[in-house]
VOBA-1610 file (N, C-alpha, C; in pm, whole numbers, padded with zeros to 5 digits, always signed):
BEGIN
Unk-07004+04181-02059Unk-06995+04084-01948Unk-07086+03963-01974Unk-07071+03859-01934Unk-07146+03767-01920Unk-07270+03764-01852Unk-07359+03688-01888Unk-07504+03657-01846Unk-07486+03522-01744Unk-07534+03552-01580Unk-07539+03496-01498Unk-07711+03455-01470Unk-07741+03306-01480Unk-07895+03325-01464Unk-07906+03206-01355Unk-07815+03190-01287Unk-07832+03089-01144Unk-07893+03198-01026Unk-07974+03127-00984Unk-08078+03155-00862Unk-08041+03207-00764Unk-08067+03363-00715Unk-07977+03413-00589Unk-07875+03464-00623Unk-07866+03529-00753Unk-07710+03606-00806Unk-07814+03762-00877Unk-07711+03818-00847Unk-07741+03945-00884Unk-07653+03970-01052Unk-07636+04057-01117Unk-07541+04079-01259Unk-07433+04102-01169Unk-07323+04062-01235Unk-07192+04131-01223Unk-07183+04291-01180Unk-07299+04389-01277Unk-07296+04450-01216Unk-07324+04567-01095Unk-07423+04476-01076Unk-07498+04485-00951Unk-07366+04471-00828Unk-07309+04392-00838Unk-07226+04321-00723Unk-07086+04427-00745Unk-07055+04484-00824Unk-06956+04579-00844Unk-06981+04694-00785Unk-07087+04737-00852Unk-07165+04890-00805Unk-07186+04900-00645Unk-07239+04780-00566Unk-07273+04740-00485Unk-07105+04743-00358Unk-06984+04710-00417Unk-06869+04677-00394Unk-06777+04837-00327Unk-06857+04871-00454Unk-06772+05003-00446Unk-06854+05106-00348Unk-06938+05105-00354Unk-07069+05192-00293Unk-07006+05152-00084Unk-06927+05052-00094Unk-06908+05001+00066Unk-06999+04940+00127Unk-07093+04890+00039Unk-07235+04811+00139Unk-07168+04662+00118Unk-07213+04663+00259Unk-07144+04554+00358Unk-07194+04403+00302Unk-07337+04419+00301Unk-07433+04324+00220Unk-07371+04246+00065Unk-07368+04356+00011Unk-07326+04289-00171Unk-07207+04266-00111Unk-07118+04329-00070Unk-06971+04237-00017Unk-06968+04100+00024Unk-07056+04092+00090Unk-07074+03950+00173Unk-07110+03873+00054Unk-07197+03880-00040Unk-07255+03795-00117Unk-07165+03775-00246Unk-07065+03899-00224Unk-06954+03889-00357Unk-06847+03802-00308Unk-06782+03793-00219Unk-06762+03708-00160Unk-06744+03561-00131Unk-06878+03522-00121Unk-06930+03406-00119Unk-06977+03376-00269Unk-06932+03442-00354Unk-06897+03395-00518Unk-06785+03373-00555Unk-06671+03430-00465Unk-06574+03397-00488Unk-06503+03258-00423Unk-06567+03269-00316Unk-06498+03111-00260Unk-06594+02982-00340Unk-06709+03044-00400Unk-06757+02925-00465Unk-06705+02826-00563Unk-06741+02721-00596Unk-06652+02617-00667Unk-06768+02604-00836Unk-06839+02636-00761Unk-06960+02626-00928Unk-06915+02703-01021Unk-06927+02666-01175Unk-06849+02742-01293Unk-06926+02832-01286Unk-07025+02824-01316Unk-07116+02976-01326Unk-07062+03095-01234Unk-07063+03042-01108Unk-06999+03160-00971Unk-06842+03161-01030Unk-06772+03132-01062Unk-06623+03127-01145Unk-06642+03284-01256Unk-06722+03204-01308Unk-06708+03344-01403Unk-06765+03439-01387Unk-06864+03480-01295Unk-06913+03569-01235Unk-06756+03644-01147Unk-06732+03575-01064Unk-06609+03593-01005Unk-06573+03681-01086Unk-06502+03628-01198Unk-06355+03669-01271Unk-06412+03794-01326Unk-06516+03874-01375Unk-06555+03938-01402Unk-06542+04069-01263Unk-06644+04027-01223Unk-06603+04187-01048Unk-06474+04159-01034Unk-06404+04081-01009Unk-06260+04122-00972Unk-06204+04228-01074Unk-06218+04179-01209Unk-06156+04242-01315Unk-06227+04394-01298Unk-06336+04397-01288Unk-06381+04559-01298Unk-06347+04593-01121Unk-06310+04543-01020Unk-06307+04625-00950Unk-06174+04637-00899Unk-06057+04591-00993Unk-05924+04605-00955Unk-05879+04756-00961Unk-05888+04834-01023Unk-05827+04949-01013Unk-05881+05076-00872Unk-05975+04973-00846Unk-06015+05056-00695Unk-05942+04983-00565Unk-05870+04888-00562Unk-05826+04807-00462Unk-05714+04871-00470Unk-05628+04832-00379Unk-05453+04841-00327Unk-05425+04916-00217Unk-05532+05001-00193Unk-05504+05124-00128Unk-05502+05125+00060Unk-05475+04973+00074Unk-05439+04948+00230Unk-05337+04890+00275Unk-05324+04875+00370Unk-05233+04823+00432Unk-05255+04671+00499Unk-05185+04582+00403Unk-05235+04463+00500Unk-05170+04391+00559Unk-05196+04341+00681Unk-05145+04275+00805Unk-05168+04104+00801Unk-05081+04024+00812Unk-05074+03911+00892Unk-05063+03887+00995Unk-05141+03843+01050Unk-05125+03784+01210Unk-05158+03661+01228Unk-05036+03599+01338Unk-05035+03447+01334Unk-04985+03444+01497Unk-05012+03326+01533Unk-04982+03290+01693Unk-05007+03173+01762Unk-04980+03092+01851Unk-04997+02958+01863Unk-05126+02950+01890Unk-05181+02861+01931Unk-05336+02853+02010Unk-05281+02941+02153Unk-05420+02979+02174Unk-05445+02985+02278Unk-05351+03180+02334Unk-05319+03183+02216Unk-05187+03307+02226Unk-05302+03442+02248Unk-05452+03413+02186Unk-05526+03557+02249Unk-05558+03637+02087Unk-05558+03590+01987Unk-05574+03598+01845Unk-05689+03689+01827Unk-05778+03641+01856Unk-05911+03674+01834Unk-05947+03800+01957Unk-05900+03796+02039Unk-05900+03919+02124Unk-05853+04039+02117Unk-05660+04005+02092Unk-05618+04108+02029Unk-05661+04155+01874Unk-05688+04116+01761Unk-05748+04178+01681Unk-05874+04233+01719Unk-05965+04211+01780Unk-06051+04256+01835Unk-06014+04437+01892Unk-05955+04424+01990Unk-05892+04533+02052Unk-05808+04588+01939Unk-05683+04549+01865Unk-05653+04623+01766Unk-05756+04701+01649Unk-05863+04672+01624Unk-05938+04670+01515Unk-06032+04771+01620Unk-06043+04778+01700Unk-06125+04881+01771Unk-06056+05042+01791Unk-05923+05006+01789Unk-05820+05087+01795Unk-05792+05150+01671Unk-05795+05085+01610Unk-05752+05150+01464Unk-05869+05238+01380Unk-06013+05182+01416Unk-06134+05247+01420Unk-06122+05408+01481Unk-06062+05392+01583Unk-06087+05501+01687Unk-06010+05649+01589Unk-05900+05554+01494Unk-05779+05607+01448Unk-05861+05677+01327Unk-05973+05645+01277Unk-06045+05676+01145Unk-06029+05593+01035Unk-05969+05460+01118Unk-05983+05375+00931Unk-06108+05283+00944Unk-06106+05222+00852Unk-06208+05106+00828Unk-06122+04955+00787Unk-06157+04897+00892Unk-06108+04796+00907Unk-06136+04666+00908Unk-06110+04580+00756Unk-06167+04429+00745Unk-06099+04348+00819Unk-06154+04231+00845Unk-06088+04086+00937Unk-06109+03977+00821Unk-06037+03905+00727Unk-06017+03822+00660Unk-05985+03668+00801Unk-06037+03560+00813Unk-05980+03487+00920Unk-05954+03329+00794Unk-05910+03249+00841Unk-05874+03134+00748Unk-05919+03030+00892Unk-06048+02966+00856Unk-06025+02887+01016Unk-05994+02758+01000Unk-05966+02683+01060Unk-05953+02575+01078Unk-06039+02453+00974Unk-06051+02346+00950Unk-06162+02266+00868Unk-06089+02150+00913Unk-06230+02088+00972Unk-06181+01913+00988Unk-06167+01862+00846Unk-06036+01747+00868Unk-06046+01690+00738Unk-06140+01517+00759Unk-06200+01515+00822Unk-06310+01420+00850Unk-06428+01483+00807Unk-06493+01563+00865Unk-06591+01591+00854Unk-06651+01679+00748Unk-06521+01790+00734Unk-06507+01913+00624Unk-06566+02057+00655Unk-06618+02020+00845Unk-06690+02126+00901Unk-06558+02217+00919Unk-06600+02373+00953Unk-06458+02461+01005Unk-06591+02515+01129Unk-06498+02595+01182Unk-06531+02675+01313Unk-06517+02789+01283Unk-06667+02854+01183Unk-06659+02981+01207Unk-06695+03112+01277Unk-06624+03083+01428Unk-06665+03165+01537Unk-06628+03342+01565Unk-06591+03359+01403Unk-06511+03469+01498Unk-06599+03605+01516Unk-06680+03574+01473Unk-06796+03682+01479Unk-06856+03698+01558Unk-06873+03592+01669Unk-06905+03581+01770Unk-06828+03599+01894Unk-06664+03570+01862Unk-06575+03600+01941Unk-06538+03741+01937Unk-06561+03806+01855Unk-06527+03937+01854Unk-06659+04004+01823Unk-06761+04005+01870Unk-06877+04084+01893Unk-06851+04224+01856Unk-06783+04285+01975Unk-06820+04424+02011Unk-06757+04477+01831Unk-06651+04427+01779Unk-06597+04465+01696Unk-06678+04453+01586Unk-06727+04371+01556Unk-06872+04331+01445Unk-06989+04398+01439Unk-06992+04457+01558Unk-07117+04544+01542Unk-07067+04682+01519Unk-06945+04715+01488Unk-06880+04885+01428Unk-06952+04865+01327Unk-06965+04997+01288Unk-06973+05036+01131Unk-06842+05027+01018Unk-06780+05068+01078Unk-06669+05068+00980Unk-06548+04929+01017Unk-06563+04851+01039Unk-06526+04731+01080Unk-06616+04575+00997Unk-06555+04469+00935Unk-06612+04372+00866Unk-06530+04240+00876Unk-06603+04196+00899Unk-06535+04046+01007Unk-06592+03946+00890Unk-06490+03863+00782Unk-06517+03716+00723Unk-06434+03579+00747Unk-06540+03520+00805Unk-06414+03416+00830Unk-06426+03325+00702Unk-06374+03231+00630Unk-06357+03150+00555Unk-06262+03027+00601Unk-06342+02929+00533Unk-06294+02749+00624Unk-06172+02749+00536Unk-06069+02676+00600Unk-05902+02667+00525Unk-05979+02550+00393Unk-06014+02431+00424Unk-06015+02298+00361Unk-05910+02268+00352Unk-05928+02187+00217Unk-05819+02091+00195Unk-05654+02123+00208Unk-05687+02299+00056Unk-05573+02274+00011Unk-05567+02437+00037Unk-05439+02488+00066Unk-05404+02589+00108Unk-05388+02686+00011Unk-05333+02667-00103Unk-05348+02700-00228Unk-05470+02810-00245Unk-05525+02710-00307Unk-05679+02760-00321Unk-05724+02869-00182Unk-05738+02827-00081Unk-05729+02932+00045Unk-05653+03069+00031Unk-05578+03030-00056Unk-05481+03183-00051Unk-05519+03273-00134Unk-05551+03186-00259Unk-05601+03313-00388Unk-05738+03364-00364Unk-05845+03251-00294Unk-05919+03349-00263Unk-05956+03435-00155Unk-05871+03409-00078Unk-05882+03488+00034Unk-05762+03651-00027Unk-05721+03603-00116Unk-05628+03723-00174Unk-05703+03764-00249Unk-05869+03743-00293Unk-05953+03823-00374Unk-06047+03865-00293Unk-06093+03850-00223Unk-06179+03937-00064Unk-06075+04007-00039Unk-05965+03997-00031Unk-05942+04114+00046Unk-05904+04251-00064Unk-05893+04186-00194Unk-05934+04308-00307Unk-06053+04366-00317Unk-06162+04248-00287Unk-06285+04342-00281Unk-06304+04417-00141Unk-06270+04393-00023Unk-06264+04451+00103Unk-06234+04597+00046Unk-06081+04619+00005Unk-05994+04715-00038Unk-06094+04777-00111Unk-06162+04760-00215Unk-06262+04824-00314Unk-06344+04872-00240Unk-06408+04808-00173Unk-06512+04876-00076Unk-06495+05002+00054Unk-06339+05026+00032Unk-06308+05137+00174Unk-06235+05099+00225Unk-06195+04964+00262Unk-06139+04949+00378Unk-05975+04959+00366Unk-05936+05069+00443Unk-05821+05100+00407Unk-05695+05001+00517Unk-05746+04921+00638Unk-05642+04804+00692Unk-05739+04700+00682Unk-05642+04605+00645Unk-05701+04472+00593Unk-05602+04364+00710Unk-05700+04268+00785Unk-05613+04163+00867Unk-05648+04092+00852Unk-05568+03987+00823Unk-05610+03847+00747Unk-05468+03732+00933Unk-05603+03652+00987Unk-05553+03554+01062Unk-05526+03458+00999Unk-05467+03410+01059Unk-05432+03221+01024Unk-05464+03128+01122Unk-05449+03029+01080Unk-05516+02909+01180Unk-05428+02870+01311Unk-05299+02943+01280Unk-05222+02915+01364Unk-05061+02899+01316Unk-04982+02865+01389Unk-04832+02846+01366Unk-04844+02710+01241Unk-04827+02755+01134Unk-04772+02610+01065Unk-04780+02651+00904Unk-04842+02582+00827Unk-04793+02580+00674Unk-04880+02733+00635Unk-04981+02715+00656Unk-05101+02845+00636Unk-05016+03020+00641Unk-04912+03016+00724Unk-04785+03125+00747Unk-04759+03204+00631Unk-04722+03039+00563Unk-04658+03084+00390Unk-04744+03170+00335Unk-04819+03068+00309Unk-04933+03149+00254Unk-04938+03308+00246Unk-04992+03306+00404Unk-05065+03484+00417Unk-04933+03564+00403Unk-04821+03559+00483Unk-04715+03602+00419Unk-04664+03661+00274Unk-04710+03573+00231Unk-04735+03615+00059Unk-04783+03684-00008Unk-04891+03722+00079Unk-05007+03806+00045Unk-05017+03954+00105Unk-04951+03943+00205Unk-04950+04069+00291Unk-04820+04161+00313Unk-04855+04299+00397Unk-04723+04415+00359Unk-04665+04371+00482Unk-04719+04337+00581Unk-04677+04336+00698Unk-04716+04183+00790Unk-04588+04129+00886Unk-04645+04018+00952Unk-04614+04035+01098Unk-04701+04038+01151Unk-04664+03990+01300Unk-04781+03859+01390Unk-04634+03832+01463Unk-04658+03679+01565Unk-04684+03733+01707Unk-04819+03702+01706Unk-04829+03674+01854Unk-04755+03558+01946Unk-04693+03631+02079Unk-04676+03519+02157Unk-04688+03517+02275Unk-04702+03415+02370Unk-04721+03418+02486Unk-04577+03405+02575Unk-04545+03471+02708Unk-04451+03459+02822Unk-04504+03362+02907Unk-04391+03267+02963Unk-04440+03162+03069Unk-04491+03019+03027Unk-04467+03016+02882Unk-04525+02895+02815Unk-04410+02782+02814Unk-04342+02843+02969Unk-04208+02676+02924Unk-04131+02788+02832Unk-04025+02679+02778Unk-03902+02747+02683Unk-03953+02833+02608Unk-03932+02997+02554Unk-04012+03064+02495Unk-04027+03040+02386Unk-03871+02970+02319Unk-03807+02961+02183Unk-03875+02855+02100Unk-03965+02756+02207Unk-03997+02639+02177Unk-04149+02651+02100Unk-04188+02538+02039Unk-04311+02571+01999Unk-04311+02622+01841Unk-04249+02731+01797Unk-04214+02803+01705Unk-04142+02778+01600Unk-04154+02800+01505Unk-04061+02759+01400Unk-03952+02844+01339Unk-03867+02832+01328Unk-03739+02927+01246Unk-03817+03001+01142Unk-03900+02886+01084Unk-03946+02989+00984Unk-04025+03096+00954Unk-04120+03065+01078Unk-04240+03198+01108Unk-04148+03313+01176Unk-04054+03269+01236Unk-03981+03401+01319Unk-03911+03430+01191Unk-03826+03400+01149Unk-03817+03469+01018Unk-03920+03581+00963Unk-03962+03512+00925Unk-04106+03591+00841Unk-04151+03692+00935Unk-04130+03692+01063Unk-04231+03807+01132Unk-04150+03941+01115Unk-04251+04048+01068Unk-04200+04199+01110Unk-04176+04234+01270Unk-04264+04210+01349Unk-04310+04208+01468Unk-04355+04103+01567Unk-04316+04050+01679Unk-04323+04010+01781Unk-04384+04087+01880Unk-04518+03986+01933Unk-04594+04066+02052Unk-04638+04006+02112Unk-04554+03978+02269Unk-04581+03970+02371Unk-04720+03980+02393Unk-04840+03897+02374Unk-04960+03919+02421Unk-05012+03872+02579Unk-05091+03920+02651Unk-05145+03883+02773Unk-05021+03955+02894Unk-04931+04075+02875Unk-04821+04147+02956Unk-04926+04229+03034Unk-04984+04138+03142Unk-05041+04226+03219Unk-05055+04159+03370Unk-05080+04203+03493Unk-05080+04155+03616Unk-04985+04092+03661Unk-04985+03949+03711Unk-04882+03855+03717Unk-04756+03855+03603Unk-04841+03853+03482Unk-04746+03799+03398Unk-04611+03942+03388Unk-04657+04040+03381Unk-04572+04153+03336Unk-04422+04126+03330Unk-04360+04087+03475Unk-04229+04069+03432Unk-04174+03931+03340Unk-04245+03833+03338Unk-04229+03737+03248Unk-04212+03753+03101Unk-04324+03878+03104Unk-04339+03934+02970Unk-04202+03990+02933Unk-04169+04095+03029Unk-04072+04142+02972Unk-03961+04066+02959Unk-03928+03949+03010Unk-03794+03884+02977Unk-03860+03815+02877Unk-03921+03749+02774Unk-03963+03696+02687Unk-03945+03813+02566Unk-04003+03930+02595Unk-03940+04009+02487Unk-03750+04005+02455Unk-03727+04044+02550Unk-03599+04002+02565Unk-03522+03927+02503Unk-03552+03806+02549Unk-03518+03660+02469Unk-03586+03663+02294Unk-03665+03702+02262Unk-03732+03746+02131Unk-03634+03832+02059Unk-03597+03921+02132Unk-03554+04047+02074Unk-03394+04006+02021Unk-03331+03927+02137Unk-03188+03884+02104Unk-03213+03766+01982Unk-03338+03649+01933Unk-03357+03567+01862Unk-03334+03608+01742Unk-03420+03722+01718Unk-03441+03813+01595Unk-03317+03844+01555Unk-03228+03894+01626Unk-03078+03971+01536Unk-02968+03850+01536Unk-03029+03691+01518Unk-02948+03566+01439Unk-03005+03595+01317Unk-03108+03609+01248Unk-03125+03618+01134Unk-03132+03745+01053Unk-03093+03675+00946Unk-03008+03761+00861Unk-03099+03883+00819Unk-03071+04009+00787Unk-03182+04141+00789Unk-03265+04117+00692Unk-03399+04139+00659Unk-03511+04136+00576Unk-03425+04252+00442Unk-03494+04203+00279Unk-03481+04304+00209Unk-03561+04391+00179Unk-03665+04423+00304Unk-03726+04508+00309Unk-03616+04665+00395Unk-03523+04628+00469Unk-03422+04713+00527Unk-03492+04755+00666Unk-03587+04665+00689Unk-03673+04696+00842Unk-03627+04578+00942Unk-03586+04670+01090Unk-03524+04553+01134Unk-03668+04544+01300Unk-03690+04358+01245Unk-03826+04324+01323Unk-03800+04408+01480Unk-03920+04403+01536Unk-03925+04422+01675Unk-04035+04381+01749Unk-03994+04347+01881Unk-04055+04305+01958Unk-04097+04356+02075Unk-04254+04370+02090Unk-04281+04456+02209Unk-04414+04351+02240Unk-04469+04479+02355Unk-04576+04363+02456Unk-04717+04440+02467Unk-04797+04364+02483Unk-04918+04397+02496Unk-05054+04332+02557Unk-05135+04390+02607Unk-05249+04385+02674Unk-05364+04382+02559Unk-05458+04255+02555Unk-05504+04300+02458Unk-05648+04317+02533Unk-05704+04270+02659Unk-05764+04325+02738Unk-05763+04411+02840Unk-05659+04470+02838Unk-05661+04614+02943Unk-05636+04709+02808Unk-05603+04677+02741Unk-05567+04797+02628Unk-05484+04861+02644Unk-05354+04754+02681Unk-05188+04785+02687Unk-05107+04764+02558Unk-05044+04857+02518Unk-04958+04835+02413Unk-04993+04833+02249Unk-05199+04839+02264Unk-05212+04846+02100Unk-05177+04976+02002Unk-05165+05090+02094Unk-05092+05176+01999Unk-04960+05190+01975Unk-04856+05143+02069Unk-04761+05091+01984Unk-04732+05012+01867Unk-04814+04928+01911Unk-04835+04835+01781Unk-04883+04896+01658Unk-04968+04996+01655Unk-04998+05053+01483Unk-04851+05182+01478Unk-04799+05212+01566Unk-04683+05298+01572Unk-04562+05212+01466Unk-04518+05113+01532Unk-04436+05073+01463Unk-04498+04979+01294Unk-04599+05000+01286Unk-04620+04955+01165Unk-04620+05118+01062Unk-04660+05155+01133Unk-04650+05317+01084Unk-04519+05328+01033Unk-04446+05308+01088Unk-04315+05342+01082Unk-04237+05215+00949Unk-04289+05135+00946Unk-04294+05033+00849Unk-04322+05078+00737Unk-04466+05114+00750Unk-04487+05161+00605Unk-04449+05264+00544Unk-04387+05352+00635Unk-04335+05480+00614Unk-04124+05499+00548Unk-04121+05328+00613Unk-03997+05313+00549Unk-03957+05229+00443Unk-04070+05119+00401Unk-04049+05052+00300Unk-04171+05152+00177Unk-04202+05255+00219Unk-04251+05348+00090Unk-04133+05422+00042Unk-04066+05458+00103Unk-03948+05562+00098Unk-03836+05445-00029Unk-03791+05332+00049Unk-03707+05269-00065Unk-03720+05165-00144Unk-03919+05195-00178Unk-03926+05086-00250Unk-04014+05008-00288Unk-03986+04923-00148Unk-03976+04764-00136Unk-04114+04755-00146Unk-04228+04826-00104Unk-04374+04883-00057Unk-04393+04777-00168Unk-04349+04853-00288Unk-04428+04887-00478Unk-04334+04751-00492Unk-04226+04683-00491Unk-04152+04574-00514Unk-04218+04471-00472Unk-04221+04453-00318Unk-04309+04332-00305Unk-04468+04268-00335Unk-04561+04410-00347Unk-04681+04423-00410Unk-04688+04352-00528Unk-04545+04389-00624Unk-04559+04330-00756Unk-04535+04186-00795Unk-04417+04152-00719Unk-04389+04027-00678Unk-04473+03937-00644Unk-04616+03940-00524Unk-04724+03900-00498Unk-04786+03903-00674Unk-04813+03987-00686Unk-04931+03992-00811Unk-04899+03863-00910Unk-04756+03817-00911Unk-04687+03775-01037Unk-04722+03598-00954Unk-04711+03621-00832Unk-04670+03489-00758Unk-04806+03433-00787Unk-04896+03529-00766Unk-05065+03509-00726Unk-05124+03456-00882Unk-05055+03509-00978Unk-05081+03423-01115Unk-05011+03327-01091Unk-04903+03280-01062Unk-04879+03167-01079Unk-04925+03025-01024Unk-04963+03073-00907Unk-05075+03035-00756Unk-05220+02972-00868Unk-05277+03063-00939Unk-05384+03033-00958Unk-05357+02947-01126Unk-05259+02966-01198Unk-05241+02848-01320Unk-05202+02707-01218Unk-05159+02690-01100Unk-05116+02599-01033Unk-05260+02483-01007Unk-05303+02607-00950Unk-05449+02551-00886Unk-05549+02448-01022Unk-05577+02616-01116Unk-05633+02555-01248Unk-05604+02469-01306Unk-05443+02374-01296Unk-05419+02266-01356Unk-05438+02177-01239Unk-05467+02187-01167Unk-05497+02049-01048Unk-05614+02034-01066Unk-05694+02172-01091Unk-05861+02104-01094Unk-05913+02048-01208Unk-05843+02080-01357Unk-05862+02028-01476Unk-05755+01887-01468Unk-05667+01841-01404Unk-05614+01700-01385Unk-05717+01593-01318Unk-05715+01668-01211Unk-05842+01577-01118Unk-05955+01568-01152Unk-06059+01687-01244Unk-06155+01695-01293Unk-06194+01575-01401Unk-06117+01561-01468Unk-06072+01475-01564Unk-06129+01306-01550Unk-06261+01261-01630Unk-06276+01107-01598Unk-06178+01028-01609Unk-06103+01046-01746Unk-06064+01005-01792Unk-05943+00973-01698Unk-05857+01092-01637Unk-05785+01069-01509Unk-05834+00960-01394Unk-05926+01003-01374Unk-06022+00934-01219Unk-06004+00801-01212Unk-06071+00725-01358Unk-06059+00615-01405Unk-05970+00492-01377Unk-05900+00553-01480Unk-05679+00549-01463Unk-05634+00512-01362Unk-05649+00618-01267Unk-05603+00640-01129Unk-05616+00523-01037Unk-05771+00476-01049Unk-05815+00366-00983Unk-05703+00260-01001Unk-05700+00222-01142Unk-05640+00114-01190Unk-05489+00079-01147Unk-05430+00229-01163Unk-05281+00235-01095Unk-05272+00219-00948Unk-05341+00268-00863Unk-05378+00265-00741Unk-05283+00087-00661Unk-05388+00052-00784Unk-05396-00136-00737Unk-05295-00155-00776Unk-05204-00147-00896Unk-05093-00159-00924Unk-04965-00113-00877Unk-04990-00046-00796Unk-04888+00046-00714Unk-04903-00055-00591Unk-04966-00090-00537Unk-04997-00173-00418Unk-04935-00346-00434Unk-04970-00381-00515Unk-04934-00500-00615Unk-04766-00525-00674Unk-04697-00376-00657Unk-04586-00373-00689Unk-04578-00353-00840Unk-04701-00383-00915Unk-04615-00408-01096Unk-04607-00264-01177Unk-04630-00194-01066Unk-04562-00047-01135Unk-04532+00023-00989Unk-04412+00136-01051Unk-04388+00184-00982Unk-04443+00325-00925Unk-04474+00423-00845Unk-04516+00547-00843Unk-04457+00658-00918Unk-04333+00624-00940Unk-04285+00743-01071Unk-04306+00738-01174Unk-04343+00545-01190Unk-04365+00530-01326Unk-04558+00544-01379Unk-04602+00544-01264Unk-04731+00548-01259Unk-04797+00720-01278Unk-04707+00770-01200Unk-04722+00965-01269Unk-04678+00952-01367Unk-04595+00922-01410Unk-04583+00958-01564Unk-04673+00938-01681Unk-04670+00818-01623Unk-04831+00750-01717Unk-04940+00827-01715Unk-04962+00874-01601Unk-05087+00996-01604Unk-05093+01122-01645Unk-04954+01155-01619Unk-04906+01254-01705Unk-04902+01256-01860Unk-04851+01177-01905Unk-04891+01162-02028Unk-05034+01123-02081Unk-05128+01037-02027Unk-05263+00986-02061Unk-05366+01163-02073Unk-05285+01253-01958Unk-05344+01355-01999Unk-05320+01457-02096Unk-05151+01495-02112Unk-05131+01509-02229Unk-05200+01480-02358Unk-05186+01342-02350Unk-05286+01289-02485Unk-05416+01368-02480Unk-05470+01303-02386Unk-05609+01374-02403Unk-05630+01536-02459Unk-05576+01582-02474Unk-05593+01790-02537Unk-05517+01746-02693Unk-05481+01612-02716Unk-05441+01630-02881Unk-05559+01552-02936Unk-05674+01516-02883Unk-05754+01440-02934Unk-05836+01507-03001
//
């Protein structure tokens, strides 16, 4: 392995040993080597992942996505207390938000979900989206390998909300479900074809007091949405049910029918199919990334760039003809 001698790093294998052992501590700090951008933390990185892949896979992981305000952070809360109760150990992967002004994110959820943070067998990371979603995905798709290494046999990874970030975790995970709210105006509205697509599950969140019968015609209307699109090739057909995520209505249905999920895409398959599919996508994800940061990294690019910039503005080149040019100026550059 490589020799790491930056300040505040432990060896590679310190942070492995540490990984596997389930202490919460070296997790956190392995972690926060992986979202790092410094080369040194890079190859530190690539190293624990590599030794601690053959201990990962062994969970089940969940997407959950929902508009604002849909109760996100509550219901995982309550789910994740629930599933505790059940005997697993259960990580919270979150993707939050990041101004693109400032570059601050809001990482509250540790605070929003208290009671759940202070389990033992429960581990709450949030990580800021930034810029580029990309990058957000692979490493948030390597925490949750080291999560997996460390015990935790359900892994829930949030999103920032209804929109591009979807793709993403989708990609990454066995299972998706959308929170939604009853009474929000048109139910259908708001939502995109494409996240309802993508969802395994629909859940009625906040079906309690007043709202109850609202709830239930919103499932309703959900339930008839779902059978326009065409069946998943997983051979699981979505469903939609309701839940309380502060009275503690409906969260064991909710691990019921995932139960039943995993119990039917193990049987024909798809479990071990789509797992592999991810793995293949997730290399391709990260040669994607690695050539954006060695393009942009690039003075010699930076430079260039400036110059075309003005010329693009000026009219005396065009923008297709101006990528190309950069495209090639970098080309050149690796025959030099």
């Amino acid at each position: 392995m490589t020799n790491y001698k930056r300040k505040n790093r432990l060896t590679a294998q310190a942070y492995i040993d540490g990984v596997l052992a389930g202490d919460r501590v070296i997790l956190s700090r392995a972690i926060t080597i992986i979202e790092s951008n410094l080369e040194s933390d890079k190859l530190l990185a690539k190293d624990i992942i590599q030794a601690i892949l053959p201990a990962s896979g062994n969970s089940i992981r969940i997407g959950i996505t929902g508009v604002p305000g849909v109760g996100k952070s509550t219901f995982i809360e309550a789910f994740g207390k629930y599933l505790i109760t059940q005997g697993k150990k259960v990580a919270i992967l979150s993707i939050d938000p990041s101004s693109q002004r400032s570059k601050g994110s809001i990482l509250g959820d540790k605070t929003r979900m208290e009671e759940l943070s202070n389990l033992e067998n429960a581990y709450i990371r949030p990580s800021a989206s930034g810029e580029t979603l990309g990058g957000v995905a692979n490493k948030t798709a390597e925490s949750m390998l080291l999560c997996e290494a460390a015990g935790y046999d359900v892994i829930l990874i949030e999103t920032v909300g209804v929109g591009q970030s979807e793709t993403a975790v989708h990609g990454m995970t066995d299972f998706f479900l959308l929170l939604m709210l009853a009474g929000a105006g048109d139910e259908l509205q708001g939502i995109k074809k494409g996240i309802m697509e993508m969802a395994d599950m629909v859940v009625i969140n906040k079906a309690d007091g007043d709202n109850i019968r609202m709830s239930e015609m919103a499932r309703l209307q959900y339930q008839n949405a779902l059978h326009i699109f065409p069946q998943s090739e997983s051979g699981w057909e979505p469903v939609v049910t309701k839940a309380s995520s502060t009275k503690n209505i409906g969260i064991d249905t909710v691990w019921d029918e995932i139960k039943k999920y995993k119990l039917l895409v193990s049987e024909n398959g798809y479990f071990n199919k789509n797992r592999n599919h991810q793995k293949i996508r997730w290399m391709y994800d990260n040669i994607n990334e690695e050539l954006k940061r060695m393009f942009y990294g690039s003075k010699t690019i930076a430079n260039k760039l400036t110059g075309l910039e003005k010329r693009i503005i000026s009219s005396e080149i065009s923008p297709v003809k101006a990528a190309e040019d950069m495209i090639e100026t970098f080309k050149a550059s690796f025959n030099k």
